[in-house]
PAKOL-604119 format. One record per residue: x, y, z of N, C-alpha, C in turn. Coordinates in steps of 0.2 Angstrom, whole numbers, plus 5000, padded with zeros to 4 digits. Example, Ala and Ser with C-alpha at 12.3 -4.5 7.8 and 13.67 -1.06 7.14 Angstrom:
<atoms>
506649725039506249785039506649845039506449895035506849955036506450005039
</atoms>
This chain:
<atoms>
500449945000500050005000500450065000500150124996500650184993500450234992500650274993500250354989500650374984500750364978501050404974501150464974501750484971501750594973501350624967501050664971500350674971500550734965499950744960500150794955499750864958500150924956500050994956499251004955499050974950498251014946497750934945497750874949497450814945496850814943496850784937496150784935495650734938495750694942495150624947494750704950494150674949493550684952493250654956493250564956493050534959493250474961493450434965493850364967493250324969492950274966492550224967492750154970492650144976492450074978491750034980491949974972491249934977491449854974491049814981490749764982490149734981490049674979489449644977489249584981488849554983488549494988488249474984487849394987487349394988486449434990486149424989485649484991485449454999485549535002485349505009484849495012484549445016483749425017483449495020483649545024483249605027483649655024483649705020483849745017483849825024483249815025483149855032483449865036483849805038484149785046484849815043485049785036485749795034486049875035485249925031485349975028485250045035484950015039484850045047485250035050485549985052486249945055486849995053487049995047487350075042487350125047486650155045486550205046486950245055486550195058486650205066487250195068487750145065488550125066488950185064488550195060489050255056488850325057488650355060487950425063488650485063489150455067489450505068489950525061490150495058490750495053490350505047489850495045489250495039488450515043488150575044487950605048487250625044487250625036486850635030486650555027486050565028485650485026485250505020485350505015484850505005484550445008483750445005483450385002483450384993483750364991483550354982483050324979482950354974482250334972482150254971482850224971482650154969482250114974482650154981482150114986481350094986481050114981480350114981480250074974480650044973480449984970480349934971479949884970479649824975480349764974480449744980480849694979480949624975480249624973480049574965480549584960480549654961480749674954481549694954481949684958482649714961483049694955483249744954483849744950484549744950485049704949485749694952486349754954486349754959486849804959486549884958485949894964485349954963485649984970485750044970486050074977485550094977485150114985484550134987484550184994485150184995485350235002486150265000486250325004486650345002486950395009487450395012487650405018488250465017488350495020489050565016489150595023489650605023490350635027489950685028490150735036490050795037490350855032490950835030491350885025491250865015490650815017490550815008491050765005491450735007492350725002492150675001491650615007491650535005491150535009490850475004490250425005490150365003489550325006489550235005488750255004488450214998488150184999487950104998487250104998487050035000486549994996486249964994485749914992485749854994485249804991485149724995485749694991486349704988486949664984487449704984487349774988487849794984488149854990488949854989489149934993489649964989489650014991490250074986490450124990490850124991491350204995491550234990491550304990491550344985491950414986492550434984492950494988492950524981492450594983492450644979492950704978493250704985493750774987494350704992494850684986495250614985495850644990496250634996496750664996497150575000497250544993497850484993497350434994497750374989497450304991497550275001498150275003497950255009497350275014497250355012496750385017496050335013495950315007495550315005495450225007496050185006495950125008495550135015495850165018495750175027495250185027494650205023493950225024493750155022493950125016493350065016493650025021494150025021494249975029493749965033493650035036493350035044492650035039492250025033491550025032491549975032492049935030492049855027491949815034492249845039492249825046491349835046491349875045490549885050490049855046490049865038489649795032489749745034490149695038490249635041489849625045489549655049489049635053488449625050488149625045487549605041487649585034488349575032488449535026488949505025488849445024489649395024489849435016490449445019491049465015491449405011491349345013491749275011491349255006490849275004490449284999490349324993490849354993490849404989490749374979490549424976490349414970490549454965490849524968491049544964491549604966492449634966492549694966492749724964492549774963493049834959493249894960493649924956493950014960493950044953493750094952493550164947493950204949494250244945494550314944494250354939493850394938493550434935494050504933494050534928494350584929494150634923494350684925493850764922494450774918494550824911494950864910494750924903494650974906494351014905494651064898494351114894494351164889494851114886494551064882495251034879494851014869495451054867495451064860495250984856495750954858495950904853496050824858496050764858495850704863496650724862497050714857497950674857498150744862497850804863498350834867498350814872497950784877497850754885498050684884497850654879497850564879498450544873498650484877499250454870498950404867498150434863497750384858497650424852497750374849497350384839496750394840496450444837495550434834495350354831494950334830494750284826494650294818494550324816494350374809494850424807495250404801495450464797495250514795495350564795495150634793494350674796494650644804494150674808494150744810493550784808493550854812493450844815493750854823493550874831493150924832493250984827492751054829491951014827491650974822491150954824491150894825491550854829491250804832490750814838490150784839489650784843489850724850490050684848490150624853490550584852491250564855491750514852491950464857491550404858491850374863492250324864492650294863493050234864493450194871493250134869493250084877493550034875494149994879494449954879494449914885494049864884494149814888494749724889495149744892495749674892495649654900495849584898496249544903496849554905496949574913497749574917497949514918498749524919499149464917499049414920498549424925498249354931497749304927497349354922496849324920496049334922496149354929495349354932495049434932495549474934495349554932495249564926494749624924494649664920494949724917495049734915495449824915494949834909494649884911494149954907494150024906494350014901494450104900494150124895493850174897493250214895493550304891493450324889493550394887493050394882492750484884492250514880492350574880492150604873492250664873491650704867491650764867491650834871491250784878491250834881490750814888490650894890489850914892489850984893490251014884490251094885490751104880491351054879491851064881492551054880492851004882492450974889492850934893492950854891493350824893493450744891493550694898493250634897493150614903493650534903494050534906494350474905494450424911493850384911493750314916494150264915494150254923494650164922494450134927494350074927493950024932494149954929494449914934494649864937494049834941493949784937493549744942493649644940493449614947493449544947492649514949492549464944491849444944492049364949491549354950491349284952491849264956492149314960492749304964492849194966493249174965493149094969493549084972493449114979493849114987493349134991493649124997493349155004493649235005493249275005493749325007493749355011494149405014494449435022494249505018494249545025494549615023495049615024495549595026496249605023496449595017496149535012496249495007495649555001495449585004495049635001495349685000495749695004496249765007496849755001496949694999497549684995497449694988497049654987496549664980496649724978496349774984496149844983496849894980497349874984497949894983498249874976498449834974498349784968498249834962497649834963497049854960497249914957497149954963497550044962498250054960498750014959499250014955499050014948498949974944498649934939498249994935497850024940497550074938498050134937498450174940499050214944499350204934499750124934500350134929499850144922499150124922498850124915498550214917498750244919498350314919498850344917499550354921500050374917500250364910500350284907500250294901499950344896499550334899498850384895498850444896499350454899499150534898499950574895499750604891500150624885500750684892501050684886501850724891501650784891501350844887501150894887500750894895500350864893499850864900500050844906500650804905501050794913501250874915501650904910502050954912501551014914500851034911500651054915500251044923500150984924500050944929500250944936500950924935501550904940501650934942
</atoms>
């Protein structure tokens, strides 16, 4: 576990963590149990609309509460299969591991974690007033003799296997977004996990994970754009 040295201007907007389960037999006890354990450190309780879906009808991986930090930076929510930590105001992966830590601890007590079914980690990132994709990315367009001044929507996505075999690596980029901006997603996730797993053995994944993420973001991001970055 590591903090990378951190850039001058970064463009992350958001660090996602989530987990998948089994669906738990009392959604209520799971999502109130949350609520009250965590009161003090996540003090803001959302209902979302999903929650008023009848459970006949649940849809995989539907978050239906939503819990946030007194200071806004970070939140977890919850559904009957699912959790996610979520750091909007990022300041380093250890701080951010040390948060699902102590949630994972406390989603322990109403979900077996050795059950797990799916995890993943997202890095989401913004990068603003930008002319042309090759000046921030070190990609080709798909098409020759493309105008950018009217391109309307340009999105391309690469999904491979890491060297293990069992991860995913997805990367996403879209562009214009709003006027100008470009948005370049990367998320790493493992399906069907086939182990028992800890939170520590989650803790390392995690870790793992955010590497893998870290060397394929650099890649990608063109030398101009370091320099003004760093």
């Amino acid at each position: 576990m590591k903090n990378h040295e951190p850039w001058r201007n970064p463009p992350l907007r958001e660090a996602v963590f989530e987990i998948r389960f089994p669906t738990v037999s009392d959604y209520a006890l799971f999502a109130g149990g949350m609520a009250v354990s965590q009161q003090q450190g996540f003090p803001t309780t959302q209902k979302l609309q999903a929650v008023e879906i009848p459970e006949a009808f649940e849809i995989e991986g539907l978050v239906k509460h939503r819990f946030t930090s007194s200071d806004g930076s970070l939140l977890f929510q919850t559904g009957a299969d699912v959790l996610s930590v979520n750091s909007v105001s990022y300041k380093g992966f250890d701080a951010f591991l040390e948060n699902i830590e102590k949630i994972l601890t406390a989603t322990e007590k109403f979900v077996s974690l050795s059950t797990l079914t799916r995890l993943g980690l997202r890095y989401i990132n913004m990068f603003s007033d930008v002319d042309h994709p090759s000046s921030v990315l070190n990609i080709n367009l798909p098409f020759q003799n493309t105008d950018i001044s009217k391109t309307q929507l340009l999105q391309l996505r690469e999904i491979k296997k890491l060297d293990n075999g069992d991860n995913l690596l997805n990367i996403n980029v879209q562009f214009p977004v709003e006027p100008k901006d470009l948005i370049l997603d990367i998320d790493i996730s493992l399906n069907s996990p086939q182990q028992s797993w800890s939170i520590e053995m989650i803790s390392d994944w995690t870790d793992k994970a955010h590497d893998s993420i870290w060397e394929n973001f650099k890649n990608l991001i063109s030398q101009s754009e370091k320099e003004v970055r760093t």
